[in-house]
Each structure stands twice: as C-alpha cells, then as structure tokens.
C-alpha positions in Angstrom: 20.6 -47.5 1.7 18.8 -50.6 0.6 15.3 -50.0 -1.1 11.9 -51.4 -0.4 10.2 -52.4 -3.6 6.2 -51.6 -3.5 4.7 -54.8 -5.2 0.6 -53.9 -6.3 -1.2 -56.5 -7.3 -4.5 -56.8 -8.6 -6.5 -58.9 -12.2 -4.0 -60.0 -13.8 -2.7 -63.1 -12.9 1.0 -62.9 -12.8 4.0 -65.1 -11.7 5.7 -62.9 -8.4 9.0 -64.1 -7.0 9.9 -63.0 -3.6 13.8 -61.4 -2.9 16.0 -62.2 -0.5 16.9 -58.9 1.1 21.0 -59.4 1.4 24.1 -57.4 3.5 26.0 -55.4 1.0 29.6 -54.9 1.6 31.6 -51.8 1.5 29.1 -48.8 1.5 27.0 -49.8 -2.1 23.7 -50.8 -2.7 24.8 -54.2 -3.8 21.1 -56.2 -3.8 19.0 -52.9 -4.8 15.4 -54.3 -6.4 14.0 -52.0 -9.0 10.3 -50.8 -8.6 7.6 -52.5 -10.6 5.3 -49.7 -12.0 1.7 -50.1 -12.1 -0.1 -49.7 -15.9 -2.1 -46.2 -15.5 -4.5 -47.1 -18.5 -4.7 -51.4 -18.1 -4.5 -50.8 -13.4 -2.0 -54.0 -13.8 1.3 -54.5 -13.2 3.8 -54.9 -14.9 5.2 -58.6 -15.2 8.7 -59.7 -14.9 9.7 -61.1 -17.9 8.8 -64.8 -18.1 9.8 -66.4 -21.3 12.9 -64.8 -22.0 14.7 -64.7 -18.8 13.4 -66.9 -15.9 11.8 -69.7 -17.3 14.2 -70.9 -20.4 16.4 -72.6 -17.8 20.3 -73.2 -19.0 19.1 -70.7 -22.0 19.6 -67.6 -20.9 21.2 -64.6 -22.9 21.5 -61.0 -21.3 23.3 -59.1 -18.6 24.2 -60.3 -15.3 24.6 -58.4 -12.2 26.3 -59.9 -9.1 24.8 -59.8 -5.8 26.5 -60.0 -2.6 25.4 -61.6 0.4 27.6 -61.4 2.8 31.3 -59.4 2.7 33.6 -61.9 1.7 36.0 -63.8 4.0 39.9 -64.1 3.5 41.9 -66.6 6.2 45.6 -67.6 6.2 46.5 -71.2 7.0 50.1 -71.1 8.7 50.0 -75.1 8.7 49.6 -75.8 5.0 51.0 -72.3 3.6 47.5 -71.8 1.9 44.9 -68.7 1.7 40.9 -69.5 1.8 38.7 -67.4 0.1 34.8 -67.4 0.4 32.1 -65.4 -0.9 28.5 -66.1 -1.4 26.2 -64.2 -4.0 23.0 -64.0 -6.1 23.3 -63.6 -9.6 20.9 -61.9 -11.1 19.0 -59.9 -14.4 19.1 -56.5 -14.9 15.4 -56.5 -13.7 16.9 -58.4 -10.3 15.1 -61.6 -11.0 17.8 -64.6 -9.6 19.4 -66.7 -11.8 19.8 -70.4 -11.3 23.5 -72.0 -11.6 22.7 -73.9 -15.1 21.6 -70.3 -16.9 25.5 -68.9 -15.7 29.0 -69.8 -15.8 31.2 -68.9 -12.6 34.9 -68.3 -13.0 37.4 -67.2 -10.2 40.4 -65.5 -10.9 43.5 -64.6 -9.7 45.8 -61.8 -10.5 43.2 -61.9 -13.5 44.2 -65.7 -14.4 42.2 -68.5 -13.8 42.3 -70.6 -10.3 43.9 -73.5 -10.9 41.0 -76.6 -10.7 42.6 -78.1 -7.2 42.5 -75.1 -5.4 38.4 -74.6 -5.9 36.6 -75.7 -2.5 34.1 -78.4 -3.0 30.7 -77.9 -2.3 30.5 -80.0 0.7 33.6 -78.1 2.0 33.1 -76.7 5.7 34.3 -72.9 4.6 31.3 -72.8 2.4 29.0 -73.7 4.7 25.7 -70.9 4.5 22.9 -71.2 7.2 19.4 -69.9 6.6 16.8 -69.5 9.5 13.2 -68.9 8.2 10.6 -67.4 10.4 6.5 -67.2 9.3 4.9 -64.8 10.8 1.8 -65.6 9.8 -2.2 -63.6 10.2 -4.7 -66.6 11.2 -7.6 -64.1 12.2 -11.0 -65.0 11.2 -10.7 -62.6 7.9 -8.8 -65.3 6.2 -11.3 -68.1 6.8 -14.2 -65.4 4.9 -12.0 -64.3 2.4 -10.8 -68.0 1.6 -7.2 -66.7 1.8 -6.4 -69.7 4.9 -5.8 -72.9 3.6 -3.9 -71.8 0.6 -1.3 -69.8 2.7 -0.7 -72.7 4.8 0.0 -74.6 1.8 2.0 -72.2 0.3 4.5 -72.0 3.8 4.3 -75.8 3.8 5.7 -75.7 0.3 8.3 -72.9 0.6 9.6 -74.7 3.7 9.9 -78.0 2.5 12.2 -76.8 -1.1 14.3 -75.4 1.1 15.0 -78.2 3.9 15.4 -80.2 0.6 18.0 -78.0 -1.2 19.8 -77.8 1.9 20.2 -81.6 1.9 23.0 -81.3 -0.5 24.6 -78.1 1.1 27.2 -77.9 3.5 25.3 -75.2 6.4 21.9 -75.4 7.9 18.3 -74.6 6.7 15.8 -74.2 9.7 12.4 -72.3 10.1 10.1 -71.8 12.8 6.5 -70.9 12.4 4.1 -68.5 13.9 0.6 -66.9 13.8 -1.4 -64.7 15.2 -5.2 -63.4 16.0 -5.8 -61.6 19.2 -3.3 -63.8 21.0 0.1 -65.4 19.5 1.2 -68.6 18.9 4.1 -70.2 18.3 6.2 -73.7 17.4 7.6 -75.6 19.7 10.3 -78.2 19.1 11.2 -80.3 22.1 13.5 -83.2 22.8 10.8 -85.9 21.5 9.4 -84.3 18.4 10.1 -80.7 16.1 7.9 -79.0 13.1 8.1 -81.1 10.1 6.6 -78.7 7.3 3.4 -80.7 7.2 2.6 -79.3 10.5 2.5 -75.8 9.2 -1.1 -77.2 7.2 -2.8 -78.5 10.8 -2.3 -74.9 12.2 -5.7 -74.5 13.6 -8.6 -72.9 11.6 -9.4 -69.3 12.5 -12.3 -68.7 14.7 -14.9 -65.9 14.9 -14.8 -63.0 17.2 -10.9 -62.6 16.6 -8.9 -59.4 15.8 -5.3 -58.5 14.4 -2.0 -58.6 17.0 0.0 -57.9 14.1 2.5 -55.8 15.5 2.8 -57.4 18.6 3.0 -61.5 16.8 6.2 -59.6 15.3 8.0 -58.5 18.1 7.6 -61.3 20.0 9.1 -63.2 17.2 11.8 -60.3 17.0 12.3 -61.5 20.7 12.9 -65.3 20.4 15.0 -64.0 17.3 17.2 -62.3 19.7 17.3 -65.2 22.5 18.5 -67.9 19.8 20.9 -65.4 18.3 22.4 -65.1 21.9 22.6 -68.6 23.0 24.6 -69.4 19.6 28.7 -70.0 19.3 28.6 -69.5 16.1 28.9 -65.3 15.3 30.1 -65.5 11.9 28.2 -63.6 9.0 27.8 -66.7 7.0 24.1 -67.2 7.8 20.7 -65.1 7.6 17.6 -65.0 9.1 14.7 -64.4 6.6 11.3 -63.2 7.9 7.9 -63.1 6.2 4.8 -61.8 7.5 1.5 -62.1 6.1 -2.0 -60.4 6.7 -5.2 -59.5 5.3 -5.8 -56.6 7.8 -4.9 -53.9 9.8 -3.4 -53.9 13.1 -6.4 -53.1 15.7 -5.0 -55.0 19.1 -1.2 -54.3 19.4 -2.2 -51.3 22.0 -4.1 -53.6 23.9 -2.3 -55.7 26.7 -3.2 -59.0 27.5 0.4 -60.2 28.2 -1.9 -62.0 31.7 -3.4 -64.8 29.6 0.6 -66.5 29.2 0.8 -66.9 32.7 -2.6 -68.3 33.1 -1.7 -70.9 30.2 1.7 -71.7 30.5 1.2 -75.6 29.3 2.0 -76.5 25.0 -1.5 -76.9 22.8 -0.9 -79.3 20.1 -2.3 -79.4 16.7 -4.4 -82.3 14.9 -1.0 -83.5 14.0 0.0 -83.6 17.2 2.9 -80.8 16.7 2.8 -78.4 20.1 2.5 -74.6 20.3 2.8 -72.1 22.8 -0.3 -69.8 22.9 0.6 -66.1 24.1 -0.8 -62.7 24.9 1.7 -59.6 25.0 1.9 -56.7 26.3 1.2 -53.0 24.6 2.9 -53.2 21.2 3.9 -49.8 18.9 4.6 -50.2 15.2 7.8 -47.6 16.4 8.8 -50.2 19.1 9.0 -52.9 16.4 10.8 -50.7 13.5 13.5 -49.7 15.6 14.3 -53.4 17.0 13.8 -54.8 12.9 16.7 -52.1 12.4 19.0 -53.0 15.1 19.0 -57.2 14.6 22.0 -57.9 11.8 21.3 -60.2 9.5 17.7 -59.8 9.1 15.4 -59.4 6.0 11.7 -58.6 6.6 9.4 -59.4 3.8 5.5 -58.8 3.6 2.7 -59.0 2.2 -0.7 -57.3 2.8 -3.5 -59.2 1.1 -7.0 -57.4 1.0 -8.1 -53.6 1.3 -8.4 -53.6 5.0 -4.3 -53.5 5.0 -2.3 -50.7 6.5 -0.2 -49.8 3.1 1.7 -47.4 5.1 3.0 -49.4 8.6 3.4 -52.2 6.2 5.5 -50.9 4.0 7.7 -49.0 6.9 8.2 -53.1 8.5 9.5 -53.8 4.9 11.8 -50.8 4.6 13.2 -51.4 8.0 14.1 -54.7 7.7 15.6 -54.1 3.9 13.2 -56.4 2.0 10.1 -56.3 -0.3 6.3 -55.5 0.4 3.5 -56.8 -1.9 1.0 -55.1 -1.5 -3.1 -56.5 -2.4 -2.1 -59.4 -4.0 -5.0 -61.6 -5.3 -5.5 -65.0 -3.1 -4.6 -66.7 -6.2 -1.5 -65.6 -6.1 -0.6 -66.4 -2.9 1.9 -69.7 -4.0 4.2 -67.5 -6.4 4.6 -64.9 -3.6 5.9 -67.7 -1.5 7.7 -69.1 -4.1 10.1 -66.3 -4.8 11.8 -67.1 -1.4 12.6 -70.8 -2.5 13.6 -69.2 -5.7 16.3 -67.3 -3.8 17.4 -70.2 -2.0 18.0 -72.5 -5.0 20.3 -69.1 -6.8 22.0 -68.6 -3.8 25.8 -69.6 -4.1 28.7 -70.1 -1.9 32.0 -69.7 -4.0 35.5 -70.2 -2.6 39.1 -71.4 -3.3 42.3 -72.8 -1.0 45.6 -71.7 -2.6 48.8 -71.7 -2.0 49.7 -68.1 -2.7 52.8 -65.9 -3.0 52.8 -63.4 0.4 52.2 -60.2 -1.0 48.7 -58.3 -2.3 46.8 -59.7 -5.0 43.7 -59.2 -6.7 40.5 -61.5 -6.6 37.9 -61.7 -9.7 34.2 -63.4 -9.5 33.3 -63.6 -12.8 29.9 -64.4 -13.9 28.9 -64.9 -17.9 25.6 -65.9 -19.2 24.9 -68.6 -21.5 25.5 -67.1 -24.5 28.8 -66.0 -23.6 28.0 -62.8 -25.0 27.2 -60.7 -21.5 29.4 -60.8 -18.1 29.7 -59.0 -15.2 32.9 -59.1 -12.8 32.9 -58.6 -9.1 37.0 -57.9 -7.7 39.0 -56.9 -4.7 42.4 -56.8 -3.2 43.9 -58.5 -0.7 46.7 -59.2 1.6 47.6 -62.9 2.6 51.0 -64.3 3.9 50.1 -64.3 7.4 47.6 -64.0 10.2 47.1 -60.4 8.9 45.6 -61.6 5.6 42.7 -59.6 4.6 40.7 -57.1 2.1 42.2 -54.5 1.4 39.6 -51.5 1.7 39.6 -49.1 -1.0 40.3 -45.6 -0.2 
C-alpha cells in the first residue's frame, strides 16, 4: 500500500514540492513519501532540506533511492536478434525529494558489467517514449476572490503547465493537460478543431462571483468521467504514460448532494473566456465523496494530489481523495505558498527518467542492474531483475 503524506502548513514560509504519486512494481512500496511532522513547541513544519540536497544542483552527496514508475518492459526483436529494455524512475533522497539528472550518475548493467555504449537507446528513441496527462481541478468559488487566494493559483497552474509542455519539447512521448473549475456549477476546457488551451488561458478563467458555493466533489467526478471517456477512445494501452490530477480548494464541499445536472441541457452551447479560449459550463447530478473514492481507486494510472487552503477545508474527505488516488494532501497552506505547491509537480517532471538499452543478447536468463550514484561517488543505490530473452517469450522473471 502506497501512503498519503499529510502536508500542514502554516507561518513559516517554506519551499513545498509536490510528488508524483507513481505504480510500484512487484508487491513493494516503491514511491512511499515519508510524513513531514509538525514542530509541537515552534506549530511549523518542518522544512525539507534546502541547501544541502535540492538546491546545490550537480553537487549533491548522500544516499539515493530509486523510484519506479512504471514495471519495466522487456521485448525480443526476431528481425535484428536484439532484446529492448525500458524502465522509467525517479531518483530520489532519503527524505524523497527528486533528484535532477546532473546531481546523479545512471549506469546500466548487464550480468553485472557495463552496457556496451551502442546498445543505450537515445533519448529521442520511440521505446522511451513517456506520456503525461495533467488535469486541474481547480475551486473558483467566491472564497478565493475574499481571501486573495485567485489570481495567484491561476498563475501558479499557468506556470506548472507551461515547464512541462516545455520539457516535453525535447522528450520522445506527450505532455497534455486539461483544465477545470468549479463553484456551484462546473466548467471545463474545450479544445476544438480551430483553437486548444494554450497555458495562458488558464489566467483568463473567469473571476469568481458572489452568491456561489462549493461542487467539489461533484467538479471531480465529472472530471473522473471525461478521464474515463479519453482513456477509452485511445489505441494506445501501454503503461508507459500517467494521468496526474490536482485539485485545489479553500472550502468545504456544501453542493455535491444537490442536483442541478438540468442547467447542461438548458446550455449546451461553449462560453469563451476574455481570451477567447471556450468552456463548457455544467451542473451534475447528486455527488457522494464514496461515489468519487471508489471510481479514484478503480482508474489505473492515476495520482490524485490536493491541497486544502483555508480553515473552512474538510481535512478528513480531503485527505481520503488523496489516499485513494495514492498521492499527497497539503493541508492549510499559506496563499503565499501557493507557487512552490505547484511547483513540486514540474519538479517531478524534470526528475523523471526513461532509461533503456537494445542488445544483442545471448538466449538464456540474465540479470539487469539500474545503478544510480550520487555525485560524490561515495553513495549508490542499485535496482536489479532477471530475465528471459531469446524469443517472443522474453520477459521478467518474477521472484518467488
């Protein structure tokens, strides 16, 4: 079982990075994030260490853990005799902050010698290729205009978005997001065949207006629901991609149990924003925080992250969203802090890595070895396996 780390926030200002919730293979924890405590006699938290392991890029010195993403791959090529490998992971500290490539080294081993340097995969090659969906889910009732909280989550999304369209310029896969929000009624993106959501778009979401409550549950499982839909309508069924979901409010759900699903057939025509991007503006129907928990738990290769911002926030539902969809909750973090929070998803975007060779191996078992050293050269960590490869058979060998 994965754990849900409780994030409190409160006077101190601190630098937070978010986690990318990830699919262990085999039956370990492979991604579990340690809780941060809160100080009983100072009522701060504790921050992650800064200076010494995080910011000292290409200088870092201390252990390393190895986090999988997804279960690695292993494929026989019958044409060219050769075996492909592919893994992706996270390195990361003992206190499971991510690593960035230039603070590791990466070796890959065979039989428990080094791969050759021809038979390492590029990083434009196709069998690396990673794909990461995004999905805001994001609280635009009229709380966040009086507690100032509005603007600066919009530009925090804007931001996180745009790093990671940018990173994935120069990565073989896909980054896409889609964006919505929520009051007493839900909205949502809308890409057509003339024009889709740029990240600037995400700042001319429309200003909150008075007299507005909370759909919260309900803005999630609709966006569960068009989670599902694209997921079906896809070729593509391979684990090699993830769909990472962050929710934000200030409040309490207080409008979930009420249906208003009538007002989508009234208005089925696209709003637009002052930048012209269009939107879809819904009600839904009667809306449990069970009904959403179980369809989180069934959906593979989700993470749900949130964050509750105020005292109004339900710590309890909030933190059962997190739990069942294997990512973090941060709980009453300061509006000031609302940038870092985002920021720790871009963070694990930039550590993630896709690792792989093409070899042409002996038929027979043999063992695999992702090695990962820090700086220094003084701490590693190793990550192995067994396999078969010779023919169409090739693959892991599960342990007993």
């Amino acid at each position: 079982m994965q754990k849900t780390t409780l994030v409190k926030c409160h006077d101190l200002v601190i630098v937070m990075l978010f986690t990318f919730a990830l699919i262990s293979c085999g039956g370990g924890n492979l991604n579990e994030i340690d809780k941060q405590k809160k100080n009983k006699d100072q009522n701060e938290l504790e921050t992650e260490p800064k200076d010494s392991e995080t910011e000292n890029q290409g200088n870092y010195s201390g252990n390393v853990k190895i986090d999988l993403v997804t279960k690695p791959t292993i494929s026989y090529d019958r044409d060219h005799g050769t075996t492909n490998i592919v893994l992706q992971f996270i390195p990361r500290t003992d206190n499971n902050l991510p690593l960035t490539p230039d603070q590791i080294d990466v070796e890959l081993k065979i039989d428990d010698e080094d791969f050759d340097v021809e038979y390492h995969l590029s990083s434009s090659a196709r069998e690396l290729a990673y794909n990461v969906h995004y999905n805001l889910v994001l609280d635009t009732s009229y709380s966040m205009k009086v507690n100032q909280s509005f603007e600066l989550m919009l530009q925090a999304a804007q931001k996180s978005v745009q790093t990671g369209q940018e990173l994935w310029k120069n990565r073989t896969g896909d980054f896409t997001f889609q964006s919505s929000w929520f009051d007493s009624y839900i909205y949502y993106a809308v890409n057509n065949e003339n024009r889709n959501w740029s990240p600037l778009d995400i700042t001319t979401i429309p200003s909150p207006v008075d007299g507005t409550y909370t759909k919260l549950y309900a803005a999630i499982d609709y966006t569960l629901d068009e989670l599902i839909n694209s997921q079906t309508s896809e070729e593509d069924t391979e684990n090699n991609h993830q769909n990472v979901m962050l929710v934000f409010s200030d409040g309490a759900d207080n409008y979930s149990q009420f249906d208003n699903s009538s007002f989508t057939d009234q208005n089925p025509n696209p709003f637009v924003t002052s930048s012209g991007a269009e939107y879809l503006m819904s009600g839904r129907i009667e809306t449990s925080l069970t009904t959403i928990l179980n369809k989180i738990s069934n959906i593979d290769n989700l993470t749900v992250h949130v964050i509750g911002l105020g005292e109004k926030i339900d710590d309890q539902s909030l933190t059962a969203i997190a739990e069942a969809g294997k990512g973090l909750y941060f709980q009453n973090p300061q509006t000031e802090e609302i940038l870092n929070l985002f920021e720790r998803v871009t963070k694990e975007f930039t550590t993630l890595q896709s690792q792989g060779v093409k070899a042409p191996l002996t038929a027979g078992e043999h063992k695999f070895s992702l090695v990962v050293t820090d700086k220094s050269g003084k701490n590693s960590t190793e990550y192995n396996f067994n396999f078969k490869t010779g023919d169409e058979t090739a693959s892991i060998i599960e342990a007993e």
